[in-house]
BALO-483236 format. One record per residue (C-alpha): x, y, z; residue in three letters. Coordinates in Angstrom, 2 decimals. Layout:
BEGIN
- xx/yy/zz/code
- X/Y/Z/ALA
...
// end
This chain:
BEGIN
- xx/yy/zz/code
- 110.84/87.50/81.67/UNK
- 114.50/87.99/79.95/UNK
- 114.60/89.03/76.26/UNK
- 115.89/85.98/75.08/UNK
- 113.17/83.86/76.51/UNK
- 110.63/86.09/74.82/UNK
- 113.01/85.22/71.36/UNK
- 112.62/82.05/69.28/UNK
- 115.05/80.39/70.84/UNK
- 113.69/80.87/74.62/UNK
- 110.07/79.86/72.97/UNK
- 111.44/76.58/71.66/UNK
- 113.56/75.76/74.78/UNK
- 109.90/75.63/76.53/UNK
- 108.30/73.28/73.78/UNK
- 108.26/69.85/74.66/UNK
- 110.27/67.03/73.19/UNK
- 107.25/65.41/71.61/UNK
- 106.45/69.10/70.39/UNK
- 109.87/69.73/68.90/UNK
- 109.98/66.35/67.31/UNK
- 106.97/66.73/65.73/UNK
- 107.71/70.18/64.58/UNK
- 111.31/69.38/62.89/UNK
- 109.46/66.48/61.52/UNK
- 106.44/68.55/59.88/UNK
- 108.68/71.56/58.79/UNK
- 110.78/68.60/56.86/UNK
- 107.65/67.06/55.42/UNK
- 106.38/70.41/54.35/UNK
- 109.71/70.83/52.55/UNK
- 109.71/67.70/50.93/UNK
- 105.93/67.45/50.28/UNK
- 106.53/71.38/48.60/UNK
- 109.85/69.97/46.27/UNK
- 107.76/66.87/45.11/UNK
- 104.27/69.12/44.47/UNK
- 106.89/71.55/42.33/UNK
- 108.97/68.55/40.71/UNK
- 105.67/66.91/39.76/UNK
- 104.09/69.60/38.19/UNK
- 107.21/70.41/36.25/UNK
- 108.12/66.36/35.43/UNK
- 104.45/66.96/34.16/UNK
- 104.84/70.14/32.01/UNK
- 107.90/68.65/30.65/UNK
- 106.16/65.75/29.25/UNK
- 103.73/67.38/28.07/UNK
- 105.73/69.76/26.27/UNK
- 108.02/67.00/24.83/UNK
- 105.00/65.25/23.78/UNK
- 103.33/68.24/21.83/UNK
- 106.64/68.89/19.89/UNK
- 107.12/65.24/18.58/UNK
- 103.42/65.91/17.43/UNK
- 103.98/69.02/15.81/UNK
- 107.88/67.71/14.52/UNK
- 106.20/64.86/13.06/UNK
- 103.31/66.57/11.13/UNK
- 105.77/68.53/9.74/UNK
- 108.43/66.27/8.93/UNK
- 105.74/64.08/6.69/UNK
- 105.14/67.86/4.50/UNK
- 108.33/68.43/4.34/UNK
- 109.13/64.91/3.10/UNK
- 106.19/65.78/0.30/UNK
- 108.50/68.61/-0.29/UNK
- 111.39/66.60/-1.05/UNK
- 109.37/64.59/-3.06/UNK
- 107.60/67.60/-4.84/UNK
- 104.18/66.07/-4.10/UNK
- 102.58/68.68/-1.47/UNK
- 98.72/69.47/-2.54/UNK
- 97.37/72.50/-1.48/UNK
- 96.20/73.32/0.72/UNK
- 98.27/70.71/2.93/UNK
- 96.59/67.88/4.46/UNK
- 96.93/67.70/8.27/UNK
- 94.24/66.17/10.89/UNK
- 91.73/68.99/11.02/UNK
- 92.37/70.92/14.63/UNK
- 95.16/69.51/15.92/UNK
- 98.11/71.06/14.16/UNK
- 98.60/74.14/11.49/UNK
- 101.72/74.17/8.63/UNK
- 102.75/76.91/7.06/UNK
- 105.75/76.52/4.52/UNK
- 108.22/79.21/3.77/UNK
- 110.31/79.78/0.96/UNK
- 113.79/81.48/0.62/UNK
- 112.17/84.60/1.05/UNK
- 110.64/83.91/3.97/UNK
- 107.22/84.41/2.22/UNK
- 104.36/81.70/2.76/UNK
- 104.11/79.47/-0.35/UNK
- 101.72/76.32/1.66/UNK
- 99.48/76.52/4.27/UNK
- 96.97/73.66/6.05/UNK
- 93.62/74.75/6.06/UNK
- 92.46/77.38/8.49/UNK
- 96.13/79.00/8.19/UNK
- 96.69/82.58/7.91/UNK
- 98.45/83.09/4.75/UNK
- 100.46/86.19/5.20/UNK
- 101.56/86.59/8.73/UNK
- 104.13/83.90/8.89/UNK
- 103.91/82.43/12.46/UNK
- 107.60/82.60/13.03/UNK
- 109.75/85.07/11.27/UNK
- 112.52/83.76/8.45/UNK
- 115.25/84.18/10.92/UNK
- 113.52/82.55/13.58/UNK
- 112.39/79.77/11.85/UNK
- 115.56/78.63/10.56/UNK
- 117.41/78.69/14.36/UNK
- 114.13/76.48/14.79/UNK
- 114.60/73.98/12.58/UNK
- 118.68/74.52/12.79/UNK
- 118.01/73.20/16.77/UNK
- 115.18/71.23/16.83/UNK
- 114.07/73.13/19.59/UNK
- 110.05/74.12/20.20/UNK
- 108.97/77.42/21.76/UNK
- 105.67/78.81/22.70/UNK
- 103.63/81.46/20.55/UNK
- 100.91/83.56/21.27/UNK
- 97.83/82.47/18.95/UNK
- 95.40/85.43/19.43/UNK
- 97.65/88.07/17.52/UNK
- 97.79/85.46/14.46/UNK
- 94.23/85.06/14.72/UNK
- 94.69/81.34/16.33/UNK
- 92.94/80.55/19.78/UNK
- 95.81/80.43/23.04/UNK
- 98.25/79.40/22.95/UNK
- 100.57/76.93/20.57/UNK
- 103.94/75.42/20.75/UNK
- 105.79/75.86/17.26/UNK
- 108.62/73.85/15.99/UNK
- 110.22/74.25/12.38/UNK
- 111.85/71.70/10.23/UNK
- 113.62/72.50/7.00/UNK
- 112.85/70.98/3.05/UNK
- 114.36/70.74/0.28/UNK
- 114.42/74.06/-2.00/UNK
- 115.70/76.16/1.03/UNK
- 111.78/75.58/2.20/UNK
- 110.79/75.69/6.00/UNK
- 108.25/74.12/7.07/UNK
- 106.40/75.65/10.27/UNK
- 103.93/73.47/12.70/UNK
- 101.86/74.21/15.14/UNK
- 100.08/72.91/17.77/UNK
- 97.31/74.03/20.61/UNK
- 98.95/74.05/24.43/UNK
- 95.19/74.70/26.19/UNK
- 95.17/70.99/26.06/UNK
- 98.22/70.77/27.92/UNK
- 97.56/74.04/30.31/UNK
- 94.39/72.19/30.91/UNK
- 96.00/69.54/32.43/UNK
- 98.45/71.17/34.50/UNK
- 96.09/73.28/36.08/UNK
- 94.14/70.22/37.27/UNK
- 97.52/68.85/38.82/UNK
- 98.30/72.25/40.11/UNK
- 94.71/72.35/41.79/UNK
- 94.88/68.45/42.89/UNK
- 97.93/69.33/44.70/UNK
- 96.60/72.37/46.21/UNK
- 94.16/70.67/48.23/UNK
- 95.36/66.99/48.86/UNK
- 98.95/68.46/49.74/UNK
- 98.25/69.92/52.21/UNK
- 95.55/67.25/53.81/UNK
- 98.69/64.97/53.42/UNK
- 100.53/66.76/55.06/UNK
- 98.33/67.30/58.18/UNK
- 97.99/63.61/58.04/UNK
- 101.29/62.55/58.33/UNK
- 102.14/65.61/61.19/UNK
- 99.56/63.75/63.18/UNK
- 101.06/60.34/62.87/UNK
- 104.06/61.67/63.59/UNK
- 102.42/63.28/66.64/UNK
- 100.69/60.42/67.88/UNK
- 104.21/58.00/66.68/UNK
- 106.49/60.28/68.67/UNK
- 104.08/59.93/71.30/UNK
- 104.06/56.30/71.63/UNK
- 107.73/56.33/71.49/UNK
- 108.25/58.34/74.55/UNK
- 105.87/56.75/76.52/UNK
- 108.79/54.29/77.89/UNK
- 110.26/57.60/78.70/UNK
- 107.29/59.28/80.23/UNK
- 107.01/55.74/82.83/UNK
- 110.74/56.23/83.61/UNK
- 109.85/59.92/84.56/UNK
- 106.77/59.15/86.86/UNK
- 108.69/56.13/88.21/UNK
- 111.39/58.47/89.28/UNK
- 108.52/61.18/90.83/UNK
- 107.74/58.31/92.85/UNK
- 110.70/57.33/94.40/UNK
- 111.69/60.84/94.66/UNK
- 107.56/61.39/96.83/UNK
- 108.36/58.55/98.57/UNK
- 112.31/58.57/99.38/UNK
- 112.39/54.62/98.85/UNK
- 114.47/53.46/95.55/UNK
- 113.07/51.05/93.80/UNK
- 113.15/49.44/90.52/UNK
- 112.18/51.98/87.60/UNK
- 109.94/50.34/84.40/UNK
- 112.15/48.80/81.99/UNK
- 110.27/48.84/78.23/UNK
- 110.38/45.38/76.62/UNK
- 112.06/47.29/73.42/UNK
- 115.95/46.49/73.11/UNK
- 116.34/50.31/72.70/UNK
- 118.18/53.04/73.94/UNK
- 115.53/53.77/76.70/UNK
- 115.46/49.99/78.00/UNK
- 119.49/50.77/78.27/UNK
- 118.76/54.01/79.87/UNK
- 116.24/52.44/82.06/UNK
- 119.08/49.65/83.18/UNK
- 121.13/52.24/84.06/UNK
- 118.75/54.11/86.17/UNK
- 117.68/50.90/88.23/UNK
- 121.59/49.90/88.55/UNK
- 122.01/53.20/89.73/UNK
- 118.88/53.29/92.29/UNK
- 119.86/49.89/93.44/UNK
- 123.46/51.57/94.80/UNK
- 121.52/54.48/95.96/UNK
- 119.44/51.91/97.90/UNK
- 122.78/50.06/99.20/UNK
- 124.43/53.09/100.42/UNK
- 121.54/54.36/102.02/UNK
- 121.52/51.06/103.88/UNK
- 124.51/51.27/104.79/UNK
- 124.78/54.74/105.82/UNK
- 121.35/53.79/108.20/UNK
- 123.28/50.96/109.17/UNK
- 126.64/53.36/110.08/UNK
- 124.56/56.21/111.79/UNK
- 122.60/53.15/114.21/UNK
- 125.79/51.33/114.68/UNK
- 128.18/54.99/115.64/UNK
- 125.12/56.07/117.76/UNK
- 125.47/52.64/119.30/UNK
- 128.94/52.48/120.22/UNK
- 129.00/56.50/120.82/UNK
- 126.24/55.69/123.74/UNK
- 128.70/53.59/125.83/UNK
- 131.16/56.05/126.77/UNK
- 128.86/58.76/126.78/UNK
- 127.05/57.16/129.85/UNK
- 130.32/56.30/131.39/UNK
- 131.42/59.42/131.10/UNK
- 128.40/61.06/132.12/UNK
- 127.00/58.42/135.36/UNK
- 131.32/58.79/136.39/UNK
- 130.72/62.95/136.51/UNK
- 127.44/62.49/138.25/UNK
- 128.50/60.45/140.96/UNK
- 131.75/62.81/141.33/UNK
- 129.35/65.99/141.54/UNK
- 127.00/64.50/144.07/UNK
- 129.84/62.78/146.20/UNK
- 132.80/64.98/145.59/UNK
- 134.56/64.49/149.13/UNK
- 134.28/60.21/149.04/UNK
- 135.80/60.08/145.67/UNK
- 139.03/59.43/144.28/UNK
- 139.37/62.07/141.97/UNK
- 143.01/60.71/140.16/UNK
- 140.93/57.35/139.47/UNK
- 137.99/59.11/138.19/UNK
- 139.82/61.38/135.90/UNK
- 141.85/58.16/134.41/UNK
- 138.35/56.27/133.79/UNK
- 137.15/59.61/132.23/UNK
- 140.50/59.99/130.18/UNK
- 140.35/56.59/128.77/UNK
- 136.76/56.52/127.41/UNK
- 137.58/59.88/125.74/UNK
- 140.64/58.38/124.26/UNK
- 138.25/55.78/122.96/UNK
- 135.56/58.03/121.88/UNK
- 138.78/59.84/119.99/UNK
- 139.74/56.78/118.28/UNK
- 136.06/56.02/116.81/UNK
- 135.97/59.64/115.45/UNK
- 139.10/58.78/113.67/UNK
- 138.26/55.76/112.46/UNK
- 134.51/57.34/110.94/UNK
- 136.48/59.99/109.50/UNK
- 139.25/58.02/107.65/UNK
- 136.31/55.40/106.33/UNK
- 134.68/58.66/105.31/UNK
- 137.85/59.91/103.31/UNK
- 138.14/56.50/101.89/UNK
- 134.49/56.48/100.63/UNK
- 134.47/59.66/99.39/UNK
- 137.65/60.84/98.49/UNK
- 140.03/60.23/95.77/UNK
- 143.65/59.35/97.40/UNK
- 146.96/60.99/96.70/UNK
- 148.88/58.09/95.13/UNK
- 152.24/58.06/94.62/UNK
- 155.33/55.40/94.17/UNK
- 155.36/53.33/97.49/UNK
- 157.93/50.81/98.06/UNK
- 155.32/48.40/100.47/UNK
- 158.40/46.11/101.48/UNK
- 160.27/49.53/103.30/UNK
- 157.05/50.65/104.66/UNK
- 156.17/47.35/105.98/UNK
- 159.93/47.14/107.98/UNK
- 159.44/50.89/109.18/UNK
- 156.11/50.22/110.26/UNK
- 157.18/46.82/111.98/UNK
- 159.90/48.54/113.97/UNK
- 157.47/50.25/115.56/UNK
- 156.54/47.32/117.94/UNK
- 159.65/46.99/119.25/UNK
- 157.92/47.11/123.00/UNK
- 154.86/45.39/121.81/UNK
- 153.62/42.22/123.99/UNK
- 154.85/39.68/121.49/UNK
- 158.01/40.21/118.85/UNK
- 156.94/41.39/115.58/UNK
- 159.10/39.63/112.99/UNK
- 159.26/41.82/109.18/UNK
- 160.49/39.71/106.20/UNK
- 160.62/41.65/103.03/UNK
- 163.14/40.22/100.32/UNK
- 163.06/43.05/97.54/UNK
- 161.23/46.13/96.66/UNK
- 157.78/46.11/95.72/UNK
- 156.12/49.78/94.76/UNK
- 152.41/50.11/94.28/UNK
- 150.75/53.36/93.64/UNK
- 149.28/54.68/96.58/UNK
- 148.68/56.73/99.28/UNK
- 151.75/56.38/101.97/UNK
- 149.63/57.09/105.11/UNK
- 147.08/55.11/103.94/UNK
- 148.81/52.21/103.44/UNK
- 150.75/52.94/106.71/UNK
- 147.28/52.83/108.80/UNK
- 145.78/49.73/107.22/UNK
- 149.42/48.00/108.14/UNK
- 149.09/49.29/111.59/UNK
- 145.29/48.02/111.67/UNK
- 146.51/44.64/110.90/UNK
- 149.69/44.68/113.03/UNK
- 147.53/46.01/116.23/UNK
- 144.85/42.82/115.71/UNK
- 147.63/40.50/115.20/UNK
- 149.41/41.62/118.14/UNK
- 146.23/41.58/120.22/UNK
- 145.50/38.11/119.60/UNK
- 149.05/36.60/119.47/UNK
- 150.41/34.07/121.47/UNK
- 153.79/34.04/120.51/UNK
- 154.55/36.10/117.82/UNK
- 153.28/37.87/115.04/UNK
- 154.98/37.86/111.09/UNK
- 154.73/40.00/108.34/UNK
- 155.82/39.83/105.22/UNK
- 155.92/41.44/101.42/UNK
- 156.48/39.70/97.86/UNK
- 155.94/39.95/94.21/UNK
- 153.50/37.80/92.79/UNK
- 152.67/38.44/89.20/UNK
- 151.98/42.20/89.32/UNK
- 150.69/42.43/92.41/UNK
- 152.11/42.82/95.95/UNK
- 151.05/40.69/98.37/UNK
- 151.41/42.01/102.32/UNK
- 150.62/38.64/104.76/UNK
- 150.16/39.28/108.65/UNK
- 149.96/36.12/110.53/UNK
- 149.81/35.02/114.19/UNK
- 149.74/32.57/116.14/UNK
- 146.35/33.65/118.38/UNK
- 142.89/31.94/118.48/UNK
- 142.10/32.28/114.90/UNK
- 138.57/33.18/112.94/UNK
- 136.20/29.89/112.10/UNK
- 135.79/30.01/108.45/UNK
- 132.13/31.21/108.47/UNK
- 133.12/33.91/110.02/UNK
- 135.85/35.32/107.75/UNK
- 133.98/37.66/105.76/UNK
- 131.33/38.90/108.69/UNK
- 134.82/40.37/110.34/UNK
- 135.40/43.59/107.68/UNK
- 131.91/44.80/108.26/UNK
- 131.76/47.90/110.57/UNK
- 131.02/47.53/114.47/UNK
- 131.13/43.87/113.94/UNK
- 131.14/41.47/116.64/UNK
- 132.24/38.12/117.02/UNK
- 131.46/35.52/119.33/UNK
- 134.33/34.12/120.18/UNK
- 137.88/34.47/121.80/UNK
- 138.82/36.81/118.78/UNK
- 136.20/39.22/119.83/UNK
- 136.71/43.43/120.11/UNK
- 138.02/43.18/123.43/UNK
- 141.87/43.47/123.34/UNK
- 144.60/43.77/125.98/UNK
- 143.54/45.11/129.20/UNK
- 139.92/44.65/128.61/UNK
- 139.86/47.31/126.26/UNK
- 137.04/47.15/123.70/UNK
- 138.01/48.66/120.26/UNK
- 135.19/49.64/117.97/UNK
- 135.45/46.96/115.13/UNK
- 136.39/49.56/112.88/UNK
- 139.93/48.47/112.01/UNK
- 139.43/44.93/109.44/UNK
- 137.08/47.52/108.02/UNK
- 139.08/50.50/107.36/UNK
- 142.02/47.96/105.76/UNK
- 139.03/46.11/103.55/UNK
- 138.26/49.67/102.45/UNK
- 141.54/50.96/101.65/UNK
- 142.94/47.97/99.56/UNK
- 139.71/48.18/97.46/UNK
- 140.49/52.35/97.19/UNK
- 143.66/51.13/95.63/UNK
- 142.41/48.39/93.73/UNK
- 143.01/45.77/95.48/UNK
- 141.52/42.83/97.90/UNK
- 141.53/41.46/101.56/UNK
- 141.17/38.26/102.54/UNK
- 141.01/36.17/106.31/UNK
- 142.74/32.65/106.60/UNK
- 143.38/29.79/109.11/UNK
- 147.14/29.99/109.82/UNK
- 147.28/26.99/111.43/UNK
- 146.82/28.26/114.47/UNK
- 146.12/31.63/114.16/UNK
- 145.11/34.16/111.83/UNK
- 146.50/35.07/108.07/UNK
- 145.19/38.27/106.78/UNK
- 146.39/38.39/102.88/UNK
- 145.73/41.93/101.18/UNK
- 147.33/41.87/97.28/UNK
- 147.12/45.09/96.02/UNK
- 148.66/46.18/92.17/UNK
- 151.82/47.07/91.67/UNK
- 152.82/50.55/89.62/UNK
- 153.39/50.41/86.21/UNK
- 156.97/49.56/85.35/UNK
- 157.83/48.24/88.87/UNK
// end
């Protein structure tokens, strides 16, 4: 075990998301429980305070009003245990006291008493040294005759109070706070579960090996998104894998016909070497290796295209069209290019050259007479046509031709020139290309013959 997983950080990296959820949420409730305990205690004292000084301010603004009006008795009337005066003089000697009052020890000292009544201000006094039970909050207010008039009143009241706050919050704090850590608990709980299905739907398909559709919550949340996602993702797992079962049975397929011709033409020329005409046998051999050859080059360039990103460049389609087209200068039928002006797409130039040559070699296959292709501008894209004048596609079959190893019944079948069977690969590897570059294929009667129409972007600016 490293040092760092030992650490606090390497301890919470192992915690569960429920578990960390529920412990940011808990540490933030204890904060917040703590400040609002503290804040009501003090809101509390505050008021409390507040309230005992406008008691003791207002017992002794009505002496020092008798003051003003030279009317105080003696000893001064107050309510009997609630608040003691004493009144100063100039002096700062005690000239009035409520009953009860200690007569010599002022409770506040001359200079103190008049920054008390000078502020308004209460402060908090220590009753046992003055003979007076706990303690007592003091305010001063002057009178007339440079008097001061000092009140006092009891905080054990008040202390009282707090305490039982202070003691109500000890206990139900922190029971509220296990409370809510368990809802959140059980809360974050109930909001993963969407995510916990998700997770054994996806230890299923990865058991079995099958994709299939995950559990998609009801909730329009960010799991039912996530969920989407994951099926839409499965569901092209599932495709591909199809296909690629499909492209392994269909190359083992076509890979088994030359492999037994080559292998029953090497038997019979090992068991009858002296009856057998070794020049023809080596041609036979020759051409289904040239074929095998071709269907490893086709599987590898549909492998490129499905995997690979392409190196695109500027590519003027119109020149590579004509260069392309004069290579069938010798081919069975004339091969006619019209291209009247430049059109450059970004893309890959070999690319581009084979699925031309793809299309050229079916035309010319299939041709009776002649075979045209052509290039033009249409609305930012560039549109490549190859037409002949051959047997044509029936309509139903126009899309089945791009699949791989397809075969069509008819007299636009695999079989070319010579009796030559190709490997169906080619409509393919040109539907596959166009869509690398962003583009489309489509198959048309030509009236007679076939039109293949691929439109592919053209570059930015072109």
């Amino acid at each position: 075990m490293t040092r760092e997983r030992r650490g606090p950080a390497g301890w919470w990296r192992q915690r569960s998301l429920r578990a960390r959820l529920t412990l940011i949420t808990s540490a933030g409730l204890a904060l917040a429980l703590a400040g609002a305990a503290v804040l009501l205690v003090n809101a509390l004292r505050v008021s409390l305070i507040r309230g005992l000084d406008d008691s003791a301010r207002q017992g002794a603004v009505t002496v020092a009003t008798l003051i003003d009006q030279d009317r105080l008795p003696s000893p001064v009337p107050v309510a009997t245990g609630t608040i003691t005066i004493q009144v100063l003089n100039a002096q700062g000697r005690i000239t009035d006291t409520s009953p009860g009052a200690d007569r010599l020890v002022p409770m506040l000292s001359l200079a103190q008493a008049q920054a008390a009544a000078r502020t308004g201000q209460g402060s908090m006094l220590n009753g046992p040294p003055l003979g007076m039970p706990g303690l007592l909050r003091v305010v001063a207010v002057a009178a007339s005759g440079h008097h001061i008039v000092i009140a006092a009143v009891p905080f054990a009241q008040a202390r009282d109070s707090l305490a039982t706050l202070a003691k109500a919050l000890a206990i139900g704090t922190p029971l509220l706070f296990g409370l809510l850590a368990l809802a959140t608990w059980l809360v974050t709980g109930y909001t993963l579960r969407p995510i916990a299905e998700l997770r054994r739907g996806a230890a299923e398909v990865t058991e079995t090996g099958v994709p299939r559709d995950l559990p998609v919550p009801p909730a329009h949340d960010e799991v039912r998104s996530l969920a989407v996602t994951l099926n839409d993702m499965l569901s092209r797992l599932a495709d591909a894998q199809q296909r690629q079962r499909d492209l392994v049975s269909d190359t083992a397929h076509e890979l088994r016909s030359p492999i037994a011709s080559i292998r029953a033409q090497l038997e019979v020329a090992l068991d009858h070497p002296d009856g057998l005409d070794w020049p023809e046998t080596a041609r036979d051999v020759h051409a289904d290796t040239l074929r095998l050859a071709r269907l490893t080059e086709d599987l590898l360039l549909l492998a490129r295209l499905d995997g690979q990103h392409l190196r695109r460049k500027p590519t003027d389609l119109s020149a590579l069209c004509g260069s392309v087209a004069a290579r069938y200068t010798t081919a069975r039928v004339p091969v006619r290019a019209g291209a009247p002006a430049p059109c450059v797409v970004a893309g890959d130039p070999d690319a581009l050259s084979r699925l031309l040559v793809n299309l050229l070699d079916n035309a010319v296959r299939h041709a009776a007479s002649q075979v045209c292709v052509s290039v033009r501008g249409d609305a930012g894209w560039a549109v490549l046509v190859v037409s002949d004048d051959g047997p044509g596609i029936p309509a139903e079959d126009a899309e089945r031709a791009f699949g791989r190893f397809s075969r069509l019944d008819n007299a636009r079948s695999r079989t070319g020139e010579e009796g030559v069977e190709g490997a169906g690969l080619g409509l393919a590897i040109v539907r596959s290309t166009a869509e690398a570059h962003g583009g489309t294929v489509s198959l048309s009667d030509a009236g007679p013959g076939l039109r293949a129409v691929v439109r592919l972007p053209l570059a930015p600016g072109a």
